[in-house]
N, C-alpha and C positions, 0 to 999 in steps of 0.2 A: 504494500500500500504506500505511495506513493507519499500521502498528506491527511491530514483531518477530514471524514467525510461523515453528511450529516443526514439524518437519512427524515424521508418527510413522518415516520412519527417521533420524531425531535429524540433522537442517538446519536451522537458522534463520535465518532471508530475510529481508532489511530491502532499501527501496529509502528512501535519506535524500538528500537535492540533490544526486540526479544519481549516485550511487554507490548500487552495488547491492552488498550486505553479505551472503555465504553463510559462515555460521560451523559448522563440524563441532564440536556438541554431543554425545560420547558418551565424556565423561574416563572413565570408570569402564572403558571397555574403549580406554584410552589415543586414542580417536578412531577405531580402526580401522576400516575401509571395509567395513562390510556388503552385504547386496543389498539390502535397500532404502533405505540410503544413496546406492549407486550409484544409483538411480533416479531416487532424489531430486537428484544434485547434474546429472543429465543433462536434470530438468525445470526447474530453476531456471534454466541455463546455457543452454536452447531458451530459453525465455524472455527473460533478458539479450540475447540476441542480437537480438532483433526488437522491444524496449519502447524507446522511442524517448524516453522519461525516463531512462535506462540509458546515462553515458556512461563508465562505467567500473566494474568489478567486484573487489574486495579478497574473496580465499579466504582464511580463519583458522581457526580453534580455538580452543574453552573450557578448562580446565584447567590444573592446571602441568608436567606430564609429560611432556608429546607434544604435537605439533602432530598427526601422525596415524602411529600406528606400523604401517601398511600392512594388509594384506586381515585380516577379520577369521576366522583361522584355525578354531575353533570354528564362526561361522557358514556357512562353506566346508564345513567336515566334514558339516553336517546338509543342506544343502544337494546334496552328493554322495551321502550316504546317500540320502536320499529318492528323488535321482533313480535310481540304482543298483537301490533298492525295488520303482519303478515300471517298472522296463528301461526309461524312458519314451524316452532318448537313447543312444548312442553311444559315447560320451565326447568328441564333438568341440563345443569350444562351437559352440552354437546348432541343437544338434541339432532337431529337429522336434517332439519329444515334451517339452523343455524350454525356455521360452519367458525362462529366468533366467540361460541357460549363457552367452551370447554377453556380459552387461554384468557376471555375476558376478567380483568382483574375482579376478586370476589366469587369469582363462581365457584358452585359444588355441585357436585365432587370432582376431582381433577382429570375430568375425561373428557374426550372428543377428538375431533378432526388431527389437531396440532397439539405436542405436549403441552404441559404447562410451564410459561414463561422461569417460573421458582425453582422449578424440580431441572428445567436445563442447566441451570445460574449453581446449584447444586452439585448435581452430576459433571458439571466440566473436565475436564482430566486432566487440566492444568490448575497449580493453587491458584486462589482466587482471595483478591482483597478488597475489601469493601474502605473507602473514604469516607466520615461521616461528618456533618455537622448539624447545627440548625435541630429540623423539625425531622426527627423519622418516626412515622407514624402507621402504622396497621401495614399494608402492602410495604412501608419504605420498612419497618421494621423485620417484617418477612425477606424482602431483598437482603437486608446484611446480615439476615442468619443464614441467608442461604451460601453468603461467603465464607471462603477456611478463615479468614483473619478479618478483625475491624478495631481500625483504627480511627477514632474520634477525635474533635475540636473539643474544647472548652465548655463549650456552648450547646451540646448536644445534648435535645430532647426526645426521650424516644420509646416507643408504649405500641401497645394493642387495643385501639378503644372498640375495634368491631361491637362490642359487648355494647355501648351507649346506641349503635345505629343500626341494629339488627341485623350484622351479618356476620361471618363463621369461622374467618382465620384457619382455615380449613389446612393449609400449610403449617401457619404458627404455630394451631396447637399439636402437631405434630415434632416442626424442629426444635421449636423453641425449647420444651423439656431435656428435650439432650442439649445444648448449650447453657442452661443453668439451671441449679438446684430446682427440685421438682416443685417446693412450695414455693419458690420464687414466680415459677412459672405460671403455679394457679394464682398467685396474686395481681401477676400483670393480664392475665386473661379476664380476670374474673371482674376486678374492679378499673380496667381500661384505663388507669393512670398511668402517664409519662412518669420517666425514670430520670433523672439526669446523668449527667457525663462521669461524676465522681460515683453515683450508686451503682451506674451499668459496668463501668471498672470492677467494682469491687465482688458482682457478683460473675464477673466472667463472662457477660457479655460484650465487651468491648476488649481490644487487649494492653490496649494505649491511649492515654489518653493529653493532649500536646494542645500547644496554644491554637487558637483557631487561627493566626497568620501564619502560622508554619506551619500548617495541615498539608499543604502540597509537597513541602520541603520533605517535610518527616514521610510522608508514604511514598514517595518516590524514591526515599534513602531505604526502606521496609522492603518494597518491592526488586529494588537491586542488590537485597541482601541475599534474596532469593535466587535470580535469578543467577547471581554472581556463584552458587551451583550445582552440581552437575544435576542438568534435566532431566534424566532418564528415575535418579534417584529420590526427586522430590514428586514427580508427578507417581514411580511404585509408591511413594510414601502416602498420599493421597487415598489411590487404590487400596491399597491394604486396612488403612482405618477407616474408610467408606463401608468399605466389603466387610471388617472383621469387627469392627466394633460391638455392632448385637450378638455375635456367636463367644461362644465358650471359648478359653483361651485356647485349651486343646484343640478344638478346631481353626481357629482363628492361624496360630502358629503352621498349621498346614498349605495356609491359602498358596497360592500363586498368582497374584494378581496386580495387573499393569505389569509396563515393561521390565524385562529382568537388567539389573545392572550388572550385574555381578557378571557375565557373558560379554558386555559390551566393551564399545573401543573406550569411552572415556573414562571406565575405572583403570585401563590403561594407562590415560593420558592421567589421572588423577595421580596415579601411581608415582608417575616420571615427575609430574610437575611440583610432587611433593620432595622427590630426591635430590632433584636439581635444584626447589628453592625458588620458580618461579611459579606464575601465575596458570593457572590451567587454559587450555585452548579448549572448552568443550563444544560436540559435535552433534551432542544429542541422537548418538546412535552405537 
């Protein structure tokens, strides 16, 4: 990729050495997760996952309000009208007669046509870090669990309120529990109160948390910590706690899953470049 490209449901895509850059462009309506933002952030994310220049991906936001204050309510409403218009569906996402219901933000349960926007942002097979500040709220709070790592501003407020507007977090309540303490978990579900930046540290949903002017500075240093390396070894690392974390250890210790490093040329090169004292050349193969 040559440069920044923005795609019309407001993404913008950069792949720069090795880091692949999806930044949620739509301050004016606080970031919020449209449908064809969801589309967008589930073709960028297919993408990260099989581009083999791609060894790692930072989720962000434009703006100073919000990192992304969750589904974008308005475009939900015309989106249900219409469908409702056309009796095209059911109500159940991914009905047959609408091809939008399964990825539109909020729907239940997480089926239809195209996956779901969360579950791709998830399963990526490269790490993946979430940039936080501002407002992350229901969907934007869903986006950065769906990242390996999040690193937050100052200023970062960030919760579940589905619960006040009657809808399901049908995601959240799923990953959020494995990202922190299980009562922590019923608490922000239950009573849909934002968390701040010092609480969300403390309970391990954030892992960092840095001034909001240096939020760019400090995940950009994060994400090239990463990638700085060997690829083959962080994306098995990935794999193996994706895939092995619910199973017994006994089984888990069995897995083989993602690529194998231990076969490859760059524990070679790791080898050499640790004897010799210089910096590794890695090849990602």
């Amino acid at each position: 990729m040559s440069g920044p490209e923005r795609t019309d449901g407001g993404l913008i895509v950069e792949v720069r050495d090795k880091v692949a850059y999806a930044t949620i462009d739509r301050p004016d309506r606080m970031n919020a997760i449209s449908v064809g933002l969801a589309d967008d952030l589930v073709d960028a994310f297919d993408a990260f996952s099989t581009d083999r220049d791609v060894w790692a991906v930072v989720l962000s936001a434009t703006g100073e309000r919000a990192f992304c204050a969750g589904a974008d309510l308005k475009d939900m409403g015309a989106a249900d009208a219409a469908r409702m218009s056309t009796g095209a569906a059911d109500g159940r996402a991914g009905g047959n007669g609408d091809r939008s219901a399964g990825r539109r933000p909020g729907a239940v349960p997480m089926t239809g046509s195209r996956r779901n926007f969360f579950e791709v942002i998830l399963e990526c097979s490269k790490p993946t870090v979430a940039s936080l500040f501002g407002w992350a709220m229901g969907g934007g709070c869903e986006l950065a669990v769906a990242c390996d790592v999040r690193i937050a501003a100052d200023d970062l407020r960030i919760g579940m309120p589905e619960a006040k507007r009657g809808l399901g977090a049908n995601f959240g309540s799923v990953v959020l529990p494995r990202v922190v303490p299980l009562g922590v978990a019923y608490q922000m579900l239950y009573t849909g109160e934002p968390v701040d930046a010092a609480t969300a540290l403390h309970w391990g949903l954030v892992q960092q948390v840095v001034p909001r002017a240096e939020l760019a500075e400090r995940t950009e240093a994060l994400v090239r910590s990463i990638v700085a390396n060997a690829p083959l070894t962080t994306q098995r690392y990935k794999a193996m706690i994706t895939k092995g974390r619910d199973l017994p250890v006994s089984a888990a210790l069995r897995l083989n899953a993602g690529p194998n490093p231990y076969l490859s040329e760059d524990r070679k090169e790791g080898v050499a470049a640790f004897l010799e004292k210089r910096t590794p050349n890695w090849q990602a193969r």
